[in-house]
N, C-alpha and C positions, 0 to 999 in steps of 0.2 A: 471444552478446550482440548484441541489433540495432544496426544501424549509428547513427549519434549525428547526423548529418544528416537522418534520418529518424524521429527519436521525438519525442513529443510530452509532453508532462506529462501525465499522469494524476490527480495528485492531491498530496497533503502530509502524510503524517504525522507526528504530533507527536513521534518519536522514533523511533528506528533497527528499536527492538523492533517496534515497531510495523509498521510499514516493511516489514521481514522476514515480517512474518505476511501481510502484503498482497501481497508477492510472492509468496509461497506458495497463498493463494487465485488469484490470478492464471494462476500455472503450473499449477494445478489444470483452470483452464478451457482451458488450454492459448496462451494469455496469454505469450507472451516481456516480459520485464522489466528496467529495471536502475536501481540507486537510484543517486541523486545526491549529490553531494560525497563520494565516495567515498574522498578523499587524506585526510579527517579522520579514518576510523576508524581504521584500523594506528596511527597516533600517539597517537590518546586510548580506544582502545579502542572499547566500547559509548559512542555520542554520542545524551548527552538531548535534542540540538537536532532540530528540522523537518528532517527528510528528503523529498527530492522522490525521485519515483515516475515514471519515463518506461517507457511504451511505444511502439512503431509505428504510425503515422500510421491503418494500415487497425483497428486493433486498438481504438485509443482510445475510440470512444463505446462500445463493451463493458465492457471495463477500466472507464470513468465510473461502469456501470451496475455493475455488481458493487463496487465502491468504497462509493457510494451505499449498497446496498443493509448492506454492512459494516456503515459509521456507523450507518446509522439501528438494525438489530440491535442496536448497541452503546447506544444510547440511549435505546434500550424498557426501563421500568422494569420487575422480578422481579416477578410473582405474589407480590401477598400472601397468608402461610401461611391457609390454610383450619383455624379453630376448630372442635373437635369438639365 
């Protein structure tokens, strides 16, 4: 886990699940991670609230970019089906 004087916010997503799958791209890129408010989940389990995303200070405008790049993925509407 990076040290806590040293991470920066990355980002916010709008729930844990979410969260989870962004740290997962992250450590893909090779990305150290750790999500925020972390004393809420054990008590309520999965939490629908905003989860913050910190990385390391040198790491961050990377982590930004791939984040970025997430959302906007996520945002692009489906191909419409092609009529034969």
């Amino acid at each position: 886990m990076p040290q806590a004087d040293k991470l920066e916010l990355a980002g916010i997503a709008p729930n844990q699940i979410v969260a989870e799958m962004w740290q997962g791209f992250l450590e893909g890129e090779g990305i150290p991670s750790t999500l925020g408010a972390k004393q809420v989940f054990p008590y309520l389990g999965i939490t629908l609230l905003p989860v913050s995303l910190y990385v390391l200070k040198e790491h961050l405008t990377q982590a930004k970019e791939i984040l970025a790049d997430l959302q906007v993925q996520n945002e692009e509407p489906d191909e419409p089906a092609q009529e034969d």
